[in-house]
Structure formats: C-alpha cells, structure tokens
C-alpha positions in Angstrom: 42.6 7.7 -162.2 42.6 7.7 -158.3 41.1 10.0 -156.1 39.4 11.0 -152.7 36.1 10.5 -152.8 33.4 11.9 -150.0 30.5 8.8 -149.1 29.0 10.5 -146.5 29.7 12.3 -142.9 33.3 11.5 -142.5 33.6 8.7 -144.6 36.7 9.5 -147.1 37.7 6.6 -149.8 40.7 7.3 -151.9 38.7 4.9 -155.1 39.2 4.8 -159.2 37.1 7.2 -161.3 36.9 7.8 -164.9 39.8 10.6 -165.8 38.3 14.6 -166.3 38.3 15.5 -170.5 38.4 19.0 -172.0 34.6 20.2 -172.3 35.1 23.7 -173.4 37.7 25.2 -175.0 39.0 27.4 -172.2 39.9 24.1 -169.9 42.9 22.9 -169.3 43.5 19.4 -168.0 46.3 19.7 -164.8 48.2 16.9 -164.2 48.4 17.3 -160.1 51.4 17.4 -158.7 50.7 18.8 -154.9 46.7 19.3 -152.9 46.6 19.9 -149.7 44.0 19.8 -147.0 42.2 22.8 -145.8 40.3 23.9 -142.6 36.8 24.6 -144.7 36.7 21.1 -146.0 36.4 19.8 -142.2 32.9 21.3 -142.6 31.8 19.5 -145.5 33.1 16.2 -144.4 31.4 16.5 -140.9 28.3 17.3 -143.0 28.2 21.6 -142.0 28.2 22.4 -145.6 25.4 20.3 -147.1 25.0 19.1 -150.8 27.2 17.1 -151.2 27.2 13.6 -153.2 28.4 10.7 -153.0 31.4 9.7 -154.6 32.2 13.9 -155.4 35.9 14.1 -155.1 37.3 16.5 -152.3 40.2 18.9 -152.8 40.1 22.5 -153.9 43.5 23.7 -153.0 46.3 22.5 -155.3 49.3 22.8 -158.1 50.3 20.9 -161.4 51.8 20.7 -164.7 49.4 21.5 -167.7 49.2 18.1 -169.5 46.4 19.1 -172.4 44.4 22.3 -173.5 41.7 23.8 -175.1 41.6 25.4 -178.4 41.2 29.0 -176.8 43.7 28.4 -174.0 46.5 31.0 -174.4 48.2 31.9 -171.4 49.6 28.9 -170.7 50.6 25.4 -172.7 51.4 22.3 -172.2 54.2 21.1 -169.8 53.6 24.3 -167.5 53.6 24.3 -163.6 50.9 25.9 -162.5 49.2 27.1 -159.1 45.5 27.4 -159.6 43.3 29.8 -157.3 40.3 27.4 -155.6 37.4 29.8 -156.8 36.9 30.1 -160.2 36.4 33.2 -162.4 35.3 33.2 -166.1 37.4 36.9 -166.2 34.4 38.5 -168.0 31.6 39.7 -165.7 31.0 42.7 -163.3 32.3 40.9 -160.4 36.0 39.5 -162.3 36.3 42.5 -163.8 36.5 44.5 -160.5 38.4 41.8 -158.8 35.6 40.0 -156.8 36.9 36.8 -158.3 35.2 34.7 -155.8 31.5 36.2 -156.7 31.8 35.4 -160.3 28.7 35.6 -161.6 29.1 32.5 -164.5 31.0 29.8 -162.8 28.3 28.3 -160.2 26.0 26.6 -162.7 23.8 25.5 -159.3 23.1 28.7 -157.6 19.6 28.0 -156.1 20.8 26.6 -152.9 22.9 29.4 -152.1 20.3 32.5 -153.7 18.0 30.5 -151.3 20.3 31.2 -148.2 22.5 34.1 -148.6 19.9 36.0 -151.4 22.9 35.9 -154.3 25.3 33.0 -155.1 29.3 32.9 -155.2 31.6 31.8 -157.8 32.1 28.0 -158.2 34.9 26.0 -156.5 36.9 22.9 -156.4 35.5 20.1 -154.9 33.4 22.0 -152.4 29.4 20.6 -152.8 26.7 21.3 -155.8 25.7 24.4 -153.9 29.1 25.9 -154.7 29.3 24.2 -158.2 29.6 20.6 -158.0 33.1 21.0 -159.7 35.2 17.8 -159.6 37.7 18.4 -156.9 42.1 18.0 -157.3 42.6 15.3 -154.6 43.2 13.2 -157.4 45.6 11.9 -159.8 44.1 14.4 -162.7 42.0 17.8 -163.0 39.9 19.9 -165.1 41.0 23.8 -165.1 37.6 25.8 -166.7 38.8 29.6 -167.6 42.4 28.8 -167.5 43.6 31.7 -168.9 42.4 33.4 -165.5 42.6 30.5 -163.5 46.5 29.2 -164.1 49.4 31.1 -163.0 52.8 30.1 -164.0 55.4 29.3 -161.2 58.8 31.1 -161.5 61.7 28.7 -162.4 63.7 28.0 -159.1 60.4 27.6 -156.5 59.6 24.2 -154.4 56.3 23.1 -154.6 55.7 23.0 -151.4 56.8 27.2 -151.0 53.5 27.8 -154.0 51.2 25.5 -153.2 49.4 27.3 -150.6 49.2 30.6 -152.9 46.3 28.7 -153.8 44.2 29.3 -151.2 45.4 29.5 -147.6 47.8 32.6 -148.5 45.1 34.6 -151.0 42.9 34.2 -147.9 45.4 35.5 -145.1 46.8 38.1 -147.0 43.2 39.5 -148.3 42.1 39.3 -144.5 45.3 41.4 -143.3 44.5 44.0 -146.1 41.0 44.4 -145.1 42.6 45.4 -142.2 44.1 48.8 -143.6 46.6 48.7 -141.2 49.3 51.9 -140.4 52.6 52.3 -138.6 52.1 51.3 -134.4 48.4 48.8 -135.0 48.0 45.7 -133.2 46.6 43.1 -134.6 44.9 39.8 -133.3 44.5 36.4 -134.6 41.9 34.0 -133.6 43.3 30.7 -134.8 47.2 29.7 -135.7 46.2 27.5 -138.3 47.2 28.0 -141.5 45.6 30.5 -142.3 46.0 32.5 -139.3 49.5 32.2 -139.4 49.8 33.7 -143.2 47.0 36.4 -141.6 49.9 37.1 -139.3 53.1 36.6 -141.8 51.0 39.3 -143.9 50.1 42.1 -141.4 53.6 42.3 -140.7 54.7 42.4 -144.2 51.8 45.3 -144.2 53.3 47.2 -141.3 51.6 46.3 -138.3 53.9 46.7 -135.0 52.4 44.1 -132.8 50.3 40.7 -133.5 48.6 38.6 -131.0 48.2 34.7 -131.8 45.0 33.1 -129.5 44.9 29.3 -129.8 44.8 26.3 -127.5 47.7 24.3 -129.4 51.4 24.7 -128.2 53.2 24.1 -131.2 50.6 26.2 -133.3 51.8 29.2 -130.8 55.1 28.4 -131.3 55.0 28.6 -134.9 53.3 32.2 -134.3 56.1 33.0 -132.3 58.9 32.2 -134.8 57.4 33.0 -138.2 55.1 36.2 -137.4 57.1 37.2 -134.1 53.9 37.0 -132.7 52.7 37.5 -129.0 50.7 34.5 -128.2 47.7 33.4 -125.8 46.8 30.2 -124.9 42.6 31.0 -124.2 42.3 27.6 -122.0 44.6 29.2 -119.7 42.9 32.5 -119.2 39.8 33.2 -117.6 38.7 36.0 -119.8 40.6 36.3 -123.5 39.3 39.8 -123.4 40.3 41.1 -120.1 43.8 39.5 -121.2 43.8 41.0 -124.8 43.2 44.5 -122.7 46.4 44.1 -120.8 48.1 43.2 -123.7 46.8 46.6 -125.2 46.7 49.1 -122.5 43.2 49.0 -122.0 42.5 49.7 -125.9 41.8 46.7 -127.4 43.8 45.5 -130.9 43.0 48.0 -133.6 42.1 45.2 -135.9 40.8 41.4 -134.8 41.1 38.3 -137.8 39.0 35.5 -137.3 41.0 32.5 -139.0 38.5 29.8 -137.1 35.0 29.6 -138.6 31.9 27.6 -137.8 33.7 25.3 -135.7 35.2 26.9 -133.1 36.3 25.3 -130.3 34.2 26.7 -127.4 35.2 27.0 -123.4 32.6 27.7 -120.7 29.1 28.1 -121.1 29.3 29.5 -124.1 30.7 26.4 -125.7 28.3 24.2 -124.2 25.7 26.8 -126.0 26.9 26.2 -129.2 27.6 22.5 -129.6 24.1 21.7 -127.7 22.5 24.1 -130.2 24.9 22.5 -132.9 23.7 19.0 -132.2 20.0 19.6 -132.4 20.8 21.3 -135.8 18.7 24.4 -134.3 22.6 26.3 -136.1 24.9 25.4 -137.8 28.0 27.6 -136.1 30.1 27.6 -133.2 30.7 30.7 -133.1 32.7 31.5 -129.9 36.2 33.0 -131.6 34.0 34.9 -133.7 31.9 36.8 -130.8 35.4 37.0 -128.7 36.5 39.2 -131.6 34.0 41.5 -131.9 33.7 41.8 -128.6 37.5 42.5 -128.6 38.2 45.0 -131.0 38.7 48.5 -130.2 36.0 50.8 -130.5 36.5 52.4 -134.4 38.3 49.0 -135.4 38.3 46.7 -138.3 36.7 43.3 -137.9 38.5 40.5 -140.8 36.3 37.2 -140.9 38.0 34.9 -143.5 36.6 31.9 -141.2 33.6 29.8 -142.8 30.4 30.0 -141.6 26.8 29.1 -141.9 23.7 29.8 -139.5 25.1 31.3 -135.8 22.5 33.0 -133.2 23.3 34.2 -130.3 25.6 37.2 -132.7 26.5 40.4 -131.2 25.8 43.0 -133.4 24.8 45.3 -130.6 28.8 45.3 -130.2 29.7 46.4 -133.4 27.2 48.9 -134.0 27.7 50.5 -130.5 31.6 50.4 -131.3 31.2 51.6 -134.9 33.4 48.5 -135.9 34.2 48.0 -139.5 33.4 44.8 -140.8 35.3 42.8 -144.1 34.6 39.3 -144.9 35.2 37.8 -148.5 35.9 34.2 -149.6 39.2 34.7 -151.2 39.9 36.6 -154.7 42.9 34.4 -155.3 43.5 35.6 -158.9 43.6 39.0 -157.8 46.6 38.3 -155.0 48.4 35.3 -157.0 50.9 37.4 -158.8 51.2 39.8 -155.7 51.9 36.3 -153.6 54.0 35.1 -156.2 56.4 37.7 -155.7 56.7 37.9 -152.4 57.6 34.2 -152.5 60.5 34.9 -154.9 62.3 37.7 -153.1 61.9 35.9 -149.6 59.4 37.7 -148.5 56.7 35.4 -147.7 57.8 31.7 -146.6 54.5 28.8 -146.1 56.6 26.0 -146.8 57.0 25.1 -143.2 52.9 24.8 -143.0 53.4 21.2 -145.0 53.9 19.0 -142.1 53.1 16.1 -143.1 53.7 15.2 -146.7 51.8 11.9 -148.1 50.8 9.9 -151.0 47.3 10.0 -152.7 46.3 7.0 -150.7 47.0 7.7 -147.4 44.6 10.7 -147.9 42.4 9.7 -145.1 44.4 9.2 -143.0 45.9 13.0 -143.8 42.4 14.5 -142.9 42.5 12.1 -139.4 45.7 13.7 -139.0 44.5 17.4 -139.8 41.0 16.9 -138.2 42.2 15.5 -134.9 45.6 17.6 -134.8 47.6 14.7 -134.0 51.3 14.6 -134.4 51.7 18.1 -134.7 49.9 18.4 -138.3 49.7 21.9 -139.3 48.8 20.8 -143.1 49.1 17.2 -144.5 49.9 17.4 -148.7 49.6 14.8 -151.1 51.8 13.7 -154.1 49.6 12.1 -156.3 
C-alpha cells in the first residue's frame, strides 16, 4: 500500500510499504477513507517530539470503512464507516474504565521514554513516535484498529465525511478543553489560537453556555472564521502592544473567567519574549515556546480556570507564581476521544456542531507533503489539508 512516511526533520515521502494484518483478535483492518493533518504532528516532523524512525508512517487522525476483523471483534463488521478516536484504549483498565481513555494503562507497549520524562506513560497513538507506541499511523492507503470494539464508532447514515472526520481528534480535544472549563450563564472565555482546534474550543463553549469568547491569533482569515462560526470577538496580538491590557478592556478590568490554550510548544512569540524562546529553542536548552501559554495565565481572572489542550515538552521561564497567587484552576488532558465520540456524534446529527468548513484543502494521498507545506507554512488560507487515499 502507499503511505506517508517520516525520514527525518521535515523530510515527508508518500512511499510503498507492506499492507497492516490482523495480529490480535480485537483488530480491525480500516480501509481509510479520509486523514487529516494535525497541529501536534508539526512537532514531530520538526523533530520536538523525539523517537521517531525512519520510515514510521504519520497520521493519527482519521475515518474508514471496516474491510476485515478479528475473531473477537463485535461491535462493528465489515463494510462499516467508522471514525476512530487517535488514542487508543484497550476498555479494561483503571484509567478506560473511568474514562481517562488517553492514559490507558495497556496500549503503550514502549513506556520507558515517557515514565523517564513525565514519571507515568499515556496511552498509545497513531502514528505519533515509539515513545507514544510506535503504532503504524493512517496517512495511508490501509490501517490496523487494535481494541476496536472501543476504538470504532459507527457513523449515522446521512453524514459527509468531511462533517465526522475531525470527531477524531480536533473536536474530542476542543470540546474536552471547553468542559474543563465549567462554564455558567454571563463567562467569557478566551482562545489562544484559531486553529482548528481553537475554533471547535470556541464552537463548544458556546454550545456550553458561555456569553462572550475572545479569538487571539495573528492570521486574518483564521479571525474571521472565529467571527462567523463561534461569533467570536477577535484580537489580532501583532497589533496590540500588550494582549493583556487589551483582554482587560475587553473584560472590564476582570480578565476572561476561563483562558484555552489551543497553541502548544510552538507558539509564535512577539517581543523579547519571543526572541527568549526561539534562542533558548535553538540551543535545545527547551524544547517550548511557550509565549500563548504564559499570556494565558497571566490573563485569567483571579479564581479562573486555565484549559491547556496545546502540546508541550520542556518550557522554563513558567509562571507559576501567577497561578498560585491567583488561585487559578488548572485542566490539561490529551484528548479522551472515546469518551466524547458519541456525545460529538450527536451534536453533528442535529446541527449542532458543524467542522466541515475546517477541510480547506482536500487532497490525494500523494500530494501529502505538500498538504503539511501547506498546513505548516499557512499558505493559501489552509485551515486543515485532508487526504483521500
């Protein structure tokens, strides 16, 4: 089969590899029908995340039709469209069982390099490095499903593609970041990023009641997009002196109840600050720019809530000071997608929640690299590029 293939820092090859097989009988082979590029995987392919191999095909967020199955498979068969979560859960341990479906404890069969760095490891994922798994990613013609009777969930007759794909990943993340939130009747919530994933983070807090939602980002037609699908007030932090001092206007001298941070370790960085991080960044001394990160904390009311979904690594230079001092409440998960799926899937069918319009650019298999130029460089107005394989 084809697929995308990693060969080192920001060297993608779409090349032919042998196809997956069924190697325990809870897989599922997915014939894919849609993947899609993520922010996160920018980090592995400029060489953040490390661990990864050569040749390891890329791809961890992604839809098909069911094409064989193991003996113990039983919630779905074959000829099934499907929208898989990106972490995977084997449905029986402490962490599944109370729907911490990204901490599984049996589906990272690698988990020194993370118990090494963060003292416990997560669940495995798609396509994501050996320290996360070394799973065989789904930018590819074919992939293997492990657990797929907690890992597959049908698609309701009558949906596009391109309206469940992103229930994958992107919208599990957004919506678990607004509910972390725990927001009421009258909050004000702010984005950092109108990616993606900020812009589901946004899409959801007003599905979960907030009054007002501030979109910061540099990119015009990412604040537009703010505007017209989360009726978002938006800020544009190159043309601002001081985010904060603006974000107080905004609020009366408050500050948003809740701040999201929908960037992660890459963060585009203004002023001395930014020079901070990328010099620090290029003499490896951290892995992090962390500059939307700090802005938010920083930001947040005093008694907030403080929703990291964004990636990270290694960052100095972090205030804590601020949230202790401000009692902030602080949430950060990698996505549970199997416990939002269903939830998501719903919303999708009643009209409720709409990321069809985040598919901008819609491509073969083989043009993958140039998709991720696309995405990584934010050329020609590429919110997400997808690929048909």
């Amino acid at each position: 089969m084809r697929a995308l293939c990693w060969n080192g820092v920001n060297d993608l090859r779409v090349e032919t590899v042998p196809d997956p097989v069924i190697l325990h009988p809870q897989d599922v082979i997915l014939r894919v029908t849609m993947s899609s590029v993520c922010g996160s995987d920018l980090h592995v392919i400029d060489g953040y995340v490390p661990t990864m191999k050569q040749g390891d095909i890329l791809g961890h967020e992604f839809m098909g039709e069911v094409v064989e199955t193991g003996a113990e498979v039983h919630r779905v068969k074959k000829g099934d469209r499907v929208v898989v979560p990106s972490f995977i859960g084997c449905g029986g341990c402490w962490y599944c069982e109370h729907d911490l479906w990204s901490l599984c404890d049996h589906t990272n069969p690698k988990p020194e390099v993370q118990r090494e760095a963060f003292g416990y490891a997560s669940a495995g994922i798609y396509g994501y490095t050996h320290a996360f798994g070394g799973y065989p990613g789904a930018h590819a013609q074919y992939v293997r499903v492990p657990y797929a009777n907690h890992g597959c969930f049908r698609v309701p007759e009558g949906l596009r593609d391109e309206q469940v794909l992103f229930l994958s990943d992107a919208a599990p993340t957004a919506y678990m970041g607004a509910e972390f939130c725990n927001l009421h009747a009258g909050d004000v919530v702010a984005v950092w990023g109108a990616g993606a994933v900020g812009l589901l983070a946004m899409q959801s807090a007003r599905l979960m009641g907030a009054e007002r939602i501030i979109a910061i980002d540099r990119f015009p037609e990412r604040l537009r997009l703010a505007r017209e699908k989360a009726g978002a007030e938006t800020l544009d932090y190159t043309q601002t002196d001081d985010v904060l001092e603006a974000l107080r206007e905004l609020t009366r001298g408050r500050g948003p109840d809740s701040c999201i941070d929908a960037v992660g370790m890459e963060a585009h960085g203004t002023g001395l600050e930014g020079l901070y991080d990328r010099a620090k960044q290029a003499l490896h001394l951290h892995s992090d720019r962390g500059q939307a990160l700090r802005q938010a904390i920083r930001a947040c009311r005093k008694g907030g809530t403080l929703s990291i979904l964004g990636v990270y690594g290694v960052m100095d230079a972090f205030p804590i000071g601020a949230i202790v001092t401000k009692g902030l409440t602080v949430r950060s998960a990698l996505q549970h997608g199997q416990a939002y799926v269903p939830r998501l899937l719903e919303h999708v069918r009643r009209g409720e929640l709409d990321a069809s319009y985040l598919a901008t650019h819609r491509m073969s298999l083989e043009e993958a690299p140039r998709g991720y130029e696309l995405f990584k460089k934010k050329e020609e107005g590429c919110i997400r590029a997808v690929f048909t394989p």
